[in-house]
N, C-alpha and C positions, 0 to 999 in steps of 0.2 A: 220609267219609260215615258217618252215623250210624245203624241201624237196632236195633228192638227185636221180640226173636222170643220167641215162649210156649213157655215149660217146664213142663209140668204133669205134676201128678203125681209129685213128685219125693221118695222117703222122709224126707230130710234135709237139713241145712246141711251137712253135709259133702260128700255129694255133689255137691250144687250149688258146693260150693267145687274141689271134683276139676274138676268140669267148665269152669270158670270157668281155672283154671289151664293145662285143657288147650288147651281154644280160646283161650288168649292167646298160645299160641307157635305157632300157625297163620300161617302167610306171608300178611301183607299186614294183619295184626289186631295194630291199634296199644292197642285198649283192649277189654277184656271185662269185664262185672260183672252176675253173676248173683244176683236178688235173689227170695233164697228163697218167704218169705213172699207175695211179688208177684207170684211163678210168672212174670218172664219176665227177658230176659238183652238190657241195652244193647250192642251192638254196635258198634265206631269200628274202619272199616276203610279199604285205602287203594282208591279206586275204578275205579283201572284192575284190580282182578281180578274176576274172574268171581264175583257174587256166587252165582248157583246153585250151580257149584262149592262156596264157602265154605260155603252151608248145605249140600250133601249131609256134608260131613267135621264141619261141627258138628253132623249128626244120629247120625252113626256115631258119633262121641264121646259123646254123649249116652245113648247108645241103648246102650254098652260098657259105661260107667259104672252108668247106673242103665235098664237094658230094660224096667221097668214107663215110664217116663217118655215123653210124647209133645213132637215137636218143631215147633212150625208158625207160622207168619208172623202 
């Protein structure tokens, strides 16, 4: 399943590379790719999990990483 979530607000490419790195070893996140400049992050995940779950831990990741940064559908 493919989903694409808004990162806004994000200081840098680096972070958005942190965070890209970090929600790719997320159980059940076969592909992540955070794209800066685009402010939002494709998502390829496997569909039997909980995808609410998935976005609460890619908000907390997000939100660890860079806390000015908002996270939303």
């Amino acid at each position: 399943m493919k989903k694409y979530i808004k990162i806004e607000d994000l200081c840098c490419a680096n972070c958005a590379a942190k965070i890209e790195k970090a929600v790719s070893k997320l159980d059940g996140v076969s592909k992540c790719t955070v794209n800066f400049m685009a402010e939002k992050m494709l998502l390829e995940y496997d569909e039997s999990k909980n995808f609410d779950e998935l976005f609460a831990n890619i908000k907390e990741i997000a939100n660890r990483i860079e806390p000015e940064c908002s996270v939303s559908l």
